[in-house]
Backbone atoms as SQL, in Angstrom:
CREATE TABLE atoms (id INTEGER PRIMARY KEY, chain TEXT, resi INTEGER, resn TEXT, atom TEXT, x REAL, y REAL, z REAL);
INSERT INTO atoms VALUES
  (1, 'A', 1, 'UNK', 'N', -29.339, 183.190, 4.299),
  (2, 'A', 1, 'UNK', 'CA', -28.544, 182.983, 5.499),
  (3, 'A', 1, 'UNK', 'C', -29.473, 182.684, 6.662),
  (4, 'A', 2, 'UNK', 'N', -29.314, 181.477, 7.724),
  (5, 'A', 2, 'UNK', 'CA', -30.120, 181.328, 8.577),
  (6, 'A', 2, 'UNK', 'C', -29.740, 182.223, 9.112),
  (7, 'A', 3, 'UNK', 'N', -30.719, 182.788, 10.390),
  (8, 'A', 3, 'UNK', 'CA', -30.477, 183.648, 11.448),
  (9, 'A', 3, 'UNK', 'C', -30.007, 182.775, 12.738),
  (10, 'A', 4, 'UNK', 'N', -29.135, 183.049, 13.671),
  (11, 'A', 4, 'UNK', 'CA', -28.350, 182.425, 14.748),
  (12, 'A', 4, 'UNK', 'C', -29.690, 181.569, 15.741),
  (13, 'A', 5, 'UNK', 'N', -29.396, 180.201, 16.125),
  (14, 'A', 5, 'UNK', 'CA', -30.532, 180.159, 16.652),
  (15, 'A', 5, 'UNK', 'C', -31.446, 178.865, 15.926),
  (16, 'A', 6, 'UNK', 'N', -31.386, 179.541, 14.218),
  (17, 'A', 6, 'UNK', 'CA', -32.518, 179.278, 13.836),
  (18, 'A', 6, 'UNK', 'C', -32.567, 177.503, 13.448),
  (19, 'A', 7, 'UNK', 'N', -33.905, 176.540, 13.849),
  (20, 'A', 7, 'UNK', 'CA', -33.618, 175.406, 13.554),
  (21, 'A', 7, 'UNK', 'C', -33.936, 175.133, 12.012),
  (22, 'A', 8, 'UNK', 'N', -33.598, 175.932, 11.269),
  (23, 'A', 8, 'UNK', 'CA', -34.377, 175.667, 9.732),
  (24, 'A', 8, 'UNK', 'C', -35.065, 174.761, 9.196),
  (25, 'A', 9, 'UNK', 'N', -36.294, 174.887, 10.126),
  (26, 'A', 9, 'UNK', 'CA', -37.353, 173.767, 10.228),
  (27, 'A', 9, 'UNK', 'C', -38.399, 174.334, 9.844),
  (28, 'A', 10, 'UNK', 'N', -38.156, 175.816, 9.183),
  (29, 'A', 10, 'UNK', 'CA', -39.588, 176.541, 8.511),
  (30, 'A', 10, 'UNK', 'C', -40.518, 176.737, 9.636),
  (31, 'A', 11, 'UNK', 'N', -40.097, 176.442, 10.698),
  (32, 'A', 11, 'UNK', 'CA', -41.249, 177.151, 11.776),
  (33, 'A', 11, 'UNK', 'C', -41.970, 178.632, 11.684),
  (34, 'A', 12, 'UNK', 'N', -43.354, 178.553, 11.741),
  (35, 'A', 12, 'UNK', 'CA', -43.206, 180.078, 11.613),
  (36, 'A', 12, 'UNK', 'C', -43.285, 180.853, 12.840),
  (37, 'A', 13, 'UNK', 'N', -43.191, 179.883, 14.157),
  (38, 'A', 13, 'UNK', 'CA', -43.422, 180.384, 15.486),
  (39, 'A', 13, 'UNK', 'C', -42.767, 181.806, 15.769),
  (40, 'A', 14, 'UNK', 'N', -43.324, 182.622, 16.594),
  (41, 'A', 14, 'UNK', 'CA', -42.457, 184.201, 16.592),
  (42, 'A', 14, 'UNK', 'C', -41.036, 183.853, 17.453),
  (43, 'A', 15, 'UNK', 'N', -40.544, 185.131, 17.816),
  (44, 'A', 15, 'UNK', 'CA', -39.094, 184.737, 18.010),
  (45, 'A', 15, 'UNK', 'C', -39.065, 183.937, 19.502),
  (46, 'A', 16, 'UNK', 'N', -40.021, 185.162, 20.440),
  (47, 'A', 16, 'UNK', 'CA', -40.412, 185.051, 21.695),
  (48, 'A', 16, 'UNK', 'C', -40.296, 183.395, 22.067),
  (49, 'A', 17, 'UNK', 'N', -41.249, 182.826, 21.375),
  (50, 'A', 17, 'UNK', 'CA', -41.722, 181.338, 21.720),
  (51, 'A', 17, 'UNK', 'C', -40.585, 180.801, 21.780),
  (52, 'A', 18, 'UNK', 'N', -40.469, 179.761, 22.750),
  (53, 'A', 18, 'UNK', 'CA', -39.313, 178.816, 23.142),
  (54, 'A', 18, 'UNK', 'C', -40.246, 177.619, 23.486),
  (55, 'A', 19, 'UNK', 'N', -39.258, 176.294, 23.081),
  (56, 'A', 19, 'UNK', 'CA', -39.464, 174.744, 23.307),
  (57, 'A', 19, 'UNK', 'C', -39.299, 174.468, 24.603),
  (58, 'A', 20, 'UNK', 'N', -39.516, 174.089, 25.017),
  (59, 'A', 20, 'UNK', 'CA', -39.555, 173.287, 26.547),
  (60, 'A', 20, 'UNK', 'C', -38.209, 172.414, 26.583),
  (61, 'A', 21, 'UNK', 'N', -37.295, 172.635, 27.276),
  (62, 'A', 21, 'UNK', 'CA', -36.098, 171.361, 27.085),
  (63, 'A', 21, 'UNK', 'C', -36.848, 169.630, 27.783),
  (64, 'A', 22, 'UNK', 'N', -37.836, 170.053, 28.392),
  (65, 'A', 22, 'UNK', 'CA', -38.221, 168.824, 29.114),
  (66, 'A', 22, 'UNK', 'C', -39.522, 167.908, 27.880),
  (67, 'A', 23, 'UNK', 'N', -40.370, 168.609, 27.516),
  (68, 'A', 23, 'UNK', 'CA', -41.847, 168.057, 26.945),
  (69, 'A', 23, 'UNK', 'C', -42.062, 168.362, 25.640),
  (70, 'A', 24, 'UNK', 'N', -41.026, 169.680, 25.304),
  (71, 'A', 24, 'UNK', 'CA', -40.973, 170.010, 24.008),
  (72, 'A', 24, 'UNK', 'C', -42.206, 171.092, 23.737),
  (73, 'A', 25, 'UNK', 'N', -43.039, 171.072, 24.935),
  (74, 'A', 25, 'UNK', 'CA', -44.001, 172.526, 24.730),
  (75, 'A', 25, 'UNK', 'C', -43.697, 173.839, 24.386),
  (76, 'A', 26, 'UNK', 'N', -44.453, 174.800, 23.734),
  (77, 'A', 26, 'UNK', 'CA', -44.177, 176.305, 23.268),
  (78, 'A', 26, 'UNK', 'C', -44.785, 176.370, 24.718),
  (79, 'A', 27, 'UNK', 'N', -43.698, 177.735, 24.717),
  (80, 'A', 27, 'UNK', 'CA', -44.470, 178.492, 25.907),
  (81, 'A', 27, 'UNK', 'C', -43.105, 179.807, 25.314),
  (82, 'A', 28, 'UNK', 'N', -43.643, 181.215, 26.107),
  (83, 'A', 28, 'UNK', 'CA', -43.345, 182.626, 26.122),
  (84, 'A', 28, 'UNK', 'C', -42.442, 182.457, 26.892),
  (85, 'A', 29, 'UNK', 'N', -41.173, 183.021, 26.425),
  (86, 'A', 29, 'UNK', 'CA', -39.831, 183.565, 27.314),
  (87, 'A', 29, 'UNK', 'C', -39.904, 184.648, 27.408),
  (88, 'A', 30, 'UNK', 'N', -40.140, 185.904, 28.687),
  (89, 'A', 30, 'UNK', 'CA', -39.911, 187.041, 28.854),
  (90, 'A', 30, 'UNK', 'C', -38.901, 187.644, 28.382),
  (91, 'A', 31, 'UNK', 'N', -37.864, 186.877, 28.523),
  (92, 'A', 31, 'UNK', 'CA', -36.529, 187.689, 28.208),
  (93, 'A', 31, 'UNK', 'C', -36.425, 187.699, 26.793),
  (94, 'A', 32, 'UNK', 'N', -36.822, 186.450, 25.950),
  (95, 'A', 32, 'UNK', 'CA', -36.992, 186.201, 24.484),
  (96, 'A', 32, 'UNK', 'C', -37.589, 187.376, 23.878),
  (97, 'A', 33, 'UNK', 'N', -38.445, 187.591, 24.874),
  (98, 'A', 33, 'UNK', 'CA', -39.833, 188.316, 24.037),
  (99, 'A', 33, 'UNK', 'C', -39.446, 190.129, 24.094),
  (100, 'A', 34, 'UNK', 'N', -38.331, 190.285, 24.796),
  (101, 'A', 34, 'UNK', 'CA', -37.744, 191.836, 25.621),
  (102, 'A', 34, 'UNK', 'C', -38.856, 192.394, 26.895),
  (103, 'A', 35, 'UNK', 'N', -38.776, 190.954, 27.616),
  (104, 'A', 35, 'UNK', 'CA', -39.238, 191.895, 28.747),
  (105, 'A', 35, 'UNK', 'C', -38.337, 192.409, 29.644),
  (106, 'A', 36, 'UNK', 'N', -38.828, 193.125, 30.295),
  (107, 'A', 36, 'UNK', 'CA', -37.559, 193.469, 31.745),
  (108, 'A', 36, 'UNK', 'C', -37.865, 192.182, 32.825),
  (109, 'A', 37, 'UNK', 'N', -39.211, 191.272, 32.864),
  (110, 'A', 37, 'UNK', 'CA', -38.840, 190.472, 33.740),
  (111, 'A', 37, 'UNK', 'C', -39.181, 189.039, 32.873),
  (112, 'A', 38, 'UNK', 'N', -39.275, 188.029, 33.271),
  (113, 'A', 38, 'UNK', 'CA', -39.754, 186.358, 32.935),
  (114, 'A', 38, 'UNK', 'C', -40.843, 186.143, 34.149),
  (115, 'A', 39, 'UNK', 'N', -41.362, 185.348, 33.133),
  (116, 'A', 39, 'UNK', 'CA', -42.875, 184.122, 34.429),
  (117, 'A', 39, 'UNK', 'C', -41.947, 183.512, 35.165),
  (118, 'A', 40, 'UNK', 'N', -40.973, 182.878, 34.746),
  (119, 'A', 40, 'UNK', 'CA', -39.907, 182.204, 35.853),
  (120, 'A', 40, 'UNK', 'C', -39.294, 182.751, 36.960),
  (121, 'A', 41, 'UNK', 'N', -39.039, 184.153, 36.799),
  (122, 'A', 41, 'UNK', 'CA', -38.752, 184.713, 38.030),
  (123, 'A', 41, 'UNK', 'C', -38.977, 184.699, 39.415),
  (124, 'A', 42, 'UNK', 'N', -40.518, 184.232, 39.182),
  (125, 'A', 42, 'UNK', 'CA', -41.509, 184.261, 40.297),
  (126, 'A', 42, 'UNK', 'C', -41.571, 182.302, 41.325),
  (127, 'A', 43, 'UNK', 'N', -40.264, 182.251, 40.509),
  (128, 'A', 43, 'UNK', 'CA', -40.341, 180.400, 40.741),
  (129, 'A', 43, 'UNK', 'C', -38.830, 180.489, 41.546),
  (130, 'A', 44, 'UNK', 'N', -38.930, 179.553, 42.934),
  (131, 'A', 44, 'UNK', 'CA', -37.843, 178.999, 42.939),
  (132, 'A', 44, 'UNK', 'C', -36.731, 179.066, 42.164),
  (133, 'A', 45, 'UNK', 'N', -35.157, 178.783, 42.688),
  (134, 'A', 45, 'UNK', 'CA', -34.433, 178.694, 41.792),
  (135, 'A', 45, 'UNK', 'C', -33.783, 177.400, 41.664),
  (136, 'A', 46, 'UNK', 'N', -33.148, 176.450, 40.980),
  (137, 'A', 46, 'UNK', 'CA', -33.332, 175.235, 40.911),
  (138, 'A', 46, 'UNK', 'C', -31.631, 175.032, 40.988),
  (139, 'A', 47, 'UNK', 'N', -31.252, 173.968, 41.332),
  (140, 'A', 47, 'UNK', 'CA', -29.694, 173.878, 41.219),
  (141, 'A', 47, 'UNK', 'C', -28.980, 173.781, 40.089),
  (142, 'A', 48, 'UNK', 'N', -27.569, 174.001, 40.021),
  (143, 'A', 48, 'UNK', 'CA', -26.842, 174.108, 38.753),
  (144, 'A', 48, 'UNK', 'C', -27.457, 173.034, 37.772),
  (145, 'A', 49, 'UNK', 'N', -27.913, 174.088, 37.025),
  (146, 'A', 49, 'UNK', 'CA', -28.551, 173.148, 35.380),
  (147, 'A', 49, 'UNK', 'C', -27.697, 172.927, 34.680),
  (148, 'A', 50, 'UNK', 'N', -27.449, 171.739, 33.640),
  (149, 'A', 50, 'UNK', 'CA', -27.030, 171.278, 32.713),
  (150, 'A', 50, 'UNK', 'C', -26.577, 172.428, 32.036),
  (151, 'A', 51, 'UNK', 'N', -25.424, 172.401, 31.770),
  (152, 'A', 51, 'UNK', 'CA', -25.155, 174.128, 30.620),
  (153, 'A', 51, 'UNK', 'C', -25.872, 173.483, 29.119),
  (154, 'A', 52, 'UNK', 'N', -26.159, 174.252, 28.617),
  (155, 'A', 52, 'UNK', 'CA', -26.696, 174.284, 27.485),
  (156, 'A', 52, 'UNK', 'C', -28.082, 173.217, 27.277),
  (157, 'A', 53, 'UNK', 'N', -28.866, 173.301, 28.179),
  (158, 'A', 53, 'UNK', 'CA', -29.890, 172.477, 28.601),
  (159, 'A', 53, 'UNK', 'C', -31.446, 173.347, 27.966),
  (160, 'A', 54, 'UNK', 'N', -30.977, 174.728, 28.208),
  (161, 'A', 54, 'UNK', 'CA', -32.368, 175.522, 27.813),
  (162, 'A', 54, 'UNK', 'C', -33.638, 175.425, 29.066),
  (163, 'A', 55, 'UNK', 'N', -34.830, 176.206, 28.494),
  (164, 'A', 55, 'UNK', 'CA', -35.570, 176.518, 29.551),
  (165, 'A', 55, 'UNK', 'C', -36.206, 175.384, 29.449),
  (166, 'A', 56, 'UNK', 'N', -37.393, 175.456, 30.779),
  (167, 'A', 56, 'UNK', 'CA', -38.692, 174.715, 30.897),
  (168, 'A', 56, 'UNK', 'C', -39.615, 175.592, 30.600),
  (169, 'A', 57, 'UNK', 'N', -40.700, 174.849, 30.632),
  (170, 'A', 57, 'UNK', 'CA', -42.335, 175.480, 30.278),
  (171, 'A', 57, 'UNK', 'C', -43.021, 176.072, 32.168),
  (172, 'A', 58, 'UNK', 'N', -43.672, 176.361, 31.881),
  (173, 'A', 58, 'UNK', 'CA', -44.116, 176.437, 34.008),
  (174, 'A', 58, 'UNK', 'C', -44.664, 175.003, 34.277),
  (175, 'A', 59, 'UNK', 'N', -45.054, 174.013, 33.333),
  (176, 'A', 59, 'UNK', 'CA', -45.178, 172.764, 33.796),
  (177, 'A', 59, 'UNK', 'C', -44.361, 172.265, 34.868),
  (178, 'A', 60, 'UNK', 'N', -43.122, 172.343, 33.700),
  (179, 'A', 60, 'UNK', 'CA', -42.409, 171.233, 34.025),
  (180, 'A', 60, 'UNK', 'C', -41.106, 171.848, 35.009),
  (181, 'A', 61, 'UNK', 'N', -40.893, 173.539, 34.953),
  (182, 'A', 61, 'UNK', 'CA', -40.227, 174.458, 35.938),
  (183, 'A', 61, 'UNK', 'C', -40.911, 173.659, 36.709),
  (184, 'A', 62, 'UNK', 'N', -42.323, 173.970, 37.320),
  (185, 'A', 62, 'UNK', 'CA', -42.734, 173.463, 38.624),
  (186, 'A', 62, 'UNK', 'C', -42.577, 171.712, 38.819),
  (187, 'A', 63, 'UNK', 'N', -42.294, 170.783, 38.401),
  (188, 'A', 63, 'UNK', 'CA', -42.371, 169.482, 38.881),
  (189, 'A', 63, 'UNK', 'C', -41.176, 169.690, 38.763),
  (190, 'A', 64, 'UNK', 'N', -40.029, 170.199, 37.539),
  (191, 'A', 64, 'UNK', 'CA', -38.720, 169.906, 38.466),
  (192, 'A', 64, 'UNK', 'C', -38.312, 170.888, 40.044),
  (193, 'A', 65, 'UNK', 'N', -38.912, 171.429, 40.201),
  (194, 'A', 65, 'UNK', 'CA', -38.558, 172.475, 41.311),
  (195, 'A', 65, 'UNK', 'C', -39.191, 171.198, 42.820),
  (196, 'A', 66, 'UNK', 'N', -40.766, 170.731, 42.530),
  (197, 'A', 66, 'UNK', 'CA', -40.863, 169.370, 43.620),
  (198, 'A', 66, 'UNK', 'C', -40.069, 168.490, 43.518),
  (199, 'A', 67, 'UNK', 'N', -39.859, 168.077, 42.118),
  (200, 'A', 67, 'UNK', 'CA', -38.324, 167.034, 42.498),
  (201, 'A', 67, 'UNK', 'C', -37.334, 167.079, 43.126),
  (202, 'A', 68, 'UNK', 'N', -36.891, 168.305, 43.378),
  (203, 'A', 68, 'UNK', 'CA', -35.388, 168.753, 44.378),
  (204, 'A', 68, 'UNK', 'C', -36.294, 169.141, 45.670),
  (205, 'A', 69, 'UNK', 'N', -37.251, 169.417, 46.249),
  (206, 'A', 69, 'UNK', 'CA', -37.574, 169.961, 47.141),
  (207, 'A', 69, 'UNK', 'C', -37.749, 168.824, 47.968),
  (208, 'A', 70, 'UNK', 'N', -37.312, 168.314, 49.083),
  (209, 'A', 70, 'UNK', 'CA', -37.002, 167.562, 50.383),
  (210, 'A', 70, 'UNK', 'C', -38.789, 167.048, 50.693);
């Protein structure tokens, strides 16, 4: 049985790790990983995202965060 989530692509990446919706980079989700906080926290907050769009990496959090910024 896959587990919810899972892309059954035999990855053996841990659970934590998340894709980048923008570049496709691994990078650490706090919340993935059970933290009480995220690296993103500490970022701007960006306008209504795409529902079901998923995270960014801090790359690309930060260039979309200059893209909306005036």
């Amino acid at each position: 049985m896959k587990a919810v989530g899972s892309s059954g692509s035999g990855s053996r990446e841990s659970p934590q790790v998340t894709r980048c919706a923008r570049c496709g980079a691994a990078f650490e989700c706090g919340a993935r990983a059970g933290r009480e906080h995220c690296w993103c926290e500490g970022f701007p907050a960006l306008s209504a995202p795409v529902p079901g769009s998923g995270c960014c990496c801090p790359r690309c959090l930060k260039e979309s965060i200059e893209d909306e910024t005036p």
